[in-house]
N, C-alpha and C positions, 0 to 999 in steps of 0.2 A: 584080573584086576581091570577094571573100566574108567577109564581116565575121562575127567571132566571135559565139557564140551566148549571148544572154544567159541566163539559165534564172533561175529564183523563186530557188533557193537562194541564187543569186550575190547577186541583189536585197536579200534577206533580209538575209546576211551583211553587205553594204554600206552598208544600212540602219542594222542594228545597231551597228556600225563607228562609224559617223559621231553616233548617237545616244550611245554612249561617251565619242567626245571631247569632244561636246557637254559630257556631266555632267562629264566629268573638267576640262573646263575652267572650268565653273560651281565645280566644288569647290574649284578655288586659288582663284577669285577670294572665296567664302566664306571661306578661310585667312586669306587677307591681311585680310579687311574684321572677321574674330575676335579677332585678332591682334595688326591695327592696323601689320601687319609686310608688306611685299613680299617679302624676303628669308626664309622659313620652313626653309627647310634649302640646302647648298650648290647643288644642282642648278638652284633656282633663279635664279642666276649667279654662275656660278665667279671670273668677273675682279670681281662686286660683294661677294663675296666675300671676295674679298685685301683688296681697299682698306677694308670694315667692319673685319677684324681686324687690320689694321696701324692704323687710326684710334683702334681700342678700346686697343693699346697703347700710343699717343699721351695716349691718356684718363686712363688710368692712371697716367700717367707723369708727366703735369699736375696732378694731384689728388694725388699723395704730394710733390710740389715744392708744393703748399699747405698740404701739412700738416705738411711741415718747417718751412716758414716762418711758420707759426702757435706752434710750438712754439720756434720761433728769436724770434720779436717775444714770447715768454712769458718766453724766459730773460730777455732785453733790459729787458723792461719792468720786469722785477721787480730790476734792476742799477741801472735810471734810478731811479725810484724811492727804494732803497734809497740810490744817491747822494748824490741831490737832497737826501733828509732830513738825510744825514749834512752838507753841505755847510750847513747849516743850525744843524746845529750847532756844527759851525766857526767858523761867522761868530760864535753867542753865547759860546763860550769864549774868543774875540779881541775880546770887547767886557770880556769880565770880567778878562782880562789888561790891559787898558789901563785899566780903572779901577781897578784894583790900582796900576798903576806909575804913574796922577796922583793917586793919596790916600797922603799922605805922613803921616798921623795915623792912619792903620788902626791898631785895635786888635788886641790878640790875637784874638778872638772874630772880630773885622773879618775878617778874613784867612780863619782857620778856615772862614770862612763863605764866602768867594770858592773858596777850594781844596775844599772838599768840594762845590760846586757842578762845579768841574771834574773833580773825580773820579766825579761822576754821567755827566758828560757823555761821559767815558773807557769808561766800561762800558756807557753807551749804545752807544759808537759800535763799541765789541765785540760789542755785540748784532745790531749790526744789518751787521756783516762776517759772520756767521756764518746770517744770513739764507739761508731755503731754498725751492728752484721743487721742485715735484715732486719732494718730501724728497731734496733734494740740496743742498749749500751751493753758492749760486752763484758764490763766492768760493775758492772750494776748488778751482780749476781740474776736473782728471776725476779726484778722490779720490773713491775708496769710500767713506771717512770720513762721520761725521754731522755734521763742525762744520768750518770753514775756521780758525780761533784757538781756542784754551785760556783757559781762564779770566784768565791773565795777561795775554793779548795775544800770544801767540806762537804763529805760523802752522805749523801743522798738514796745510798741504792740499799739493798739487804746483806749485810752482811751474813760470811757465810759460817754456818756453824755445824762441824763435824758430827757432833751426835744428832742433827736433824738431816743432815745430807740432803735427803729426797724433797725436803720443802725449801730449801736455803739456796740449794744448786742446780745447776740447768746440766744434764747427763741426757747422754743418748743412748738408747738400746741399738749395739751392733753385732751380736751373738747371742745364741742361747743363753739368758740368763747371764749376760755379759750388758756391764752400764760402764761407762768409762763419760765422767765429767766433763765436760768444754768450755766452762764460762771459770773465769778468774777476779774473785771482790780486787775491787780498789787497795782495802787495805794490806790486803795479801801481795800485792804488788808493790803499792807505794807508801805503805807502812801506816801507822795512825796516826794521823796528824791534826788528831784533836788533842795532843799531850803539847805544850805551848810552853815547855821548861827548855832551859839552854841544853838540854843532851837529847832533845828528841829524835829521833830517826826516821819521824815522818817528813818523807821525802818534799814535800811543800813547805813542811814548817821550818825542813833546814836550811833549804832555797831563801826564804824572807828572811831566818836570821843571818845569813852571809848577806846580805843585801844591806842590812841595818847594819853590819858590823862592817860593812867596806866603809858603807857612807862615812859611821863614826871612826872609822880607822884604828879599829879597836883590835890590833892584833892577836891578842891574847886567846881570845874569843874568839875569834877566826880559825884560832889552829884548833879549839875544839869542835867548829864548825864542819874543819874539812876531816875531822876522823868521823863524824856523826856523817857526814855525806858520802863517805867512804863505807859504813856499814848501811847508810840507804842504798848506796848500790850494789853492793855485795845481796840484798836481799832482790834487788830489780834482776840480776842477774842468775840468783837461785829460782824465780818465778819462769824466766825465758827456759831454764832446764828441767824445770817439771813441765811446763809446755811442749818443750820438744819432746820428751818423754812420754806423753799423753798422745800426741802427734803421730807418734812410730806404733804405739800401739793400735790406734784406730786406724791407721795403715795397713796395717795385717790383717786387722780383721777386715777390712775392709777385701784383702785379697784371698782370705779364706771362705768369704763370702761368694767374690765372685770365681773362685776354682768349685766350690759347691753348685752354685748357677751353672756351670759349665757340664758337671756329672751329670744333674740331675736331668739339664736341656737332653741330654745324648740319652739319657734310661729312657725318656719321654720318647724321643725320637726312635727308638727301637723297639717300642711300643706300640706306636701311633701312625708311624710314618709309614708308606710301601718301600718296598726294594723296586723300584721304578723297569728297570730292565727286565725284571719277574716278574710282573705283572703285566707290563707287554707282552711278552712271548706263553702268559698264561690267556692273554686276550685275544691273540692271537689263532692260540691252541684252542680254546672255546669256540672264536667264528668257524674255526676248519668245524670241528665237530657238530657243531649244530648247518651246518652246509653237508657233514657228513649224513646225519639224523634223516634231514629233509631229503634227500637221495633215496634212502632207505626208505621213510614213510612213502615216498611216492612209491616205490617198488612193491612194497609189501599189500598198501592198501590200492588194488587193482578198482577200475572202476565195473560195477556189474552191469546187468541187461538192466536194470530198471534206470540207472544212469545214461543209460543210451539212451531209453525211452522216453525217460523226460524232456 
């Protein structure tokens, strides 16, 4: 059997060859150790590839359900809030209704003094329906509008209506197929106060008629005043607990969002990232080798007579 001939060229060329991959593979592992990245362009693995950019869509996807729900607990909070206060003032205008209807000696002045105290508390609590997140009334359902009531108490904004939800309500997407509402109408809150009969329950309209009925010192009418004020609050107080309730849920999701961001950062990072001390000691092990390589090529490819000659 007659084995093929090897010639200098062939050597040379093989030599070189090999001296190439050498550096070409010293150079990625310099990429990745620059970088801080294994993954530098697709070729360095196609199927690690897919799963980086399906994960980074994952990312995404988890960080905008955060910042829904950052801006969902912002409308909420600024509804609770606004509640709380109002529910507070409730409670003081039903203190001054009952001291009105057990002082049987009020004077004119007396009285005057009671009802203009409720009438503060009435354009208070107008002031503060018409409260705004991100110059919007939060009470204003999803009007364009700058105020949810008018200066008299009469609702301005959209009211909201169950079977249209998606057109009537302000909701944020904070989960898969998860909407959970943030905006609460006036009247859901402070009841309708376009009903202007002696048993209304809209909360302004029963504020003016305790006012009218101190002046006139019309007790009678006062004690139906203060159960009608007693069921506006009972309903101000049912709205602060659907609030809260709204509240706790967009909380969670908002933290099963960011535990999601958390997996998905670390799949990515297992991925994508190097093992920093392995790759050192593989860069490391490359220079030896290709310092090795060059030892060897000098040994093997001798220089000849014609090398001397030139």
């Amino acid at each position: 059997m007659i084995g093929g001939r090897v010639t200098e060229s062939s050597i040379h060329t093989r030599v070189l060859a090999n001296l190439q991959r050498n550096i070409a593979k010293g150079a990625k592992i310099q990429d990745q150790l620059s970088s801080g990245k294994q993954l530098n362009r697709p070729s360095d693995s196609p199927a690690g590839t897919v799963s980086a950019l399906q994960l980074r869509g994952e990312t995404r996807t988890s960080q905008q359900y955060t910042r829904n729900a950052d801006d969902g607990l912002g409308w909420l909070g600024t509804l609770e809030q606004t509640l709380g206060s109002s529910s507070s003032l409730v409670n003081r205008a039903r203190d001054l209704t009952v001291q009105a209807l057990n002082t049987t000696t009020n004077g004119v002045q007396a009285n005057e003094a009671l009802a203009g105290e409720i009438d503060q508390i009435r354009a208070s609590l107008v002031s503060y329906a018409n409260t705004r997140y991100l110059d919007r009334p939060v009470f204003g359902g999803n009007t364009t509008g700058p105020a949810a009531y008018d200066d008299t108490g009469g609702f301005t904004g959209n009211a909201y209506d169950p079977a249209d939800a998606s057109r009537t309500s302000v909701s944020r997407t904070v989960g898969s197929n998860v909407k959970v509402r943030v905006d609460m109408t006036g009247p859901e809150a402070f009841g309708d106060n376009t009903d202007t009969t002696d048993d209304t329950t809209g909360l302004f309209r029963v504020l003016d008629n305790i006012s009218a009925h101190i002046r006139a010192g019309d007790n009678t009418k006062l004690a139906n005043d203060l159960t009608s004020l007693d069921k506006a609050g009972n309903k101000l107080k049912s709205a602060i607990s659907e609030i809260g309730s709204r509240y706790n849920r967009i909380t969670q999701m908002k933290e099963s969002a960011q535990d999601r961001l958390l997996s998905v950062t670390s799949q990515l990072s297992d991925i994508e990232d190097i093992d920093l001390p392995k790759t050192i000691m593989d860069m490391q092990l490359q220079q030896t080798s290709y310092q090795a390589a060059l030892a060897a090529t000098a040994k093997v490819i001798q220089p000849s007579l014609i090398d001397f000659l030139r």
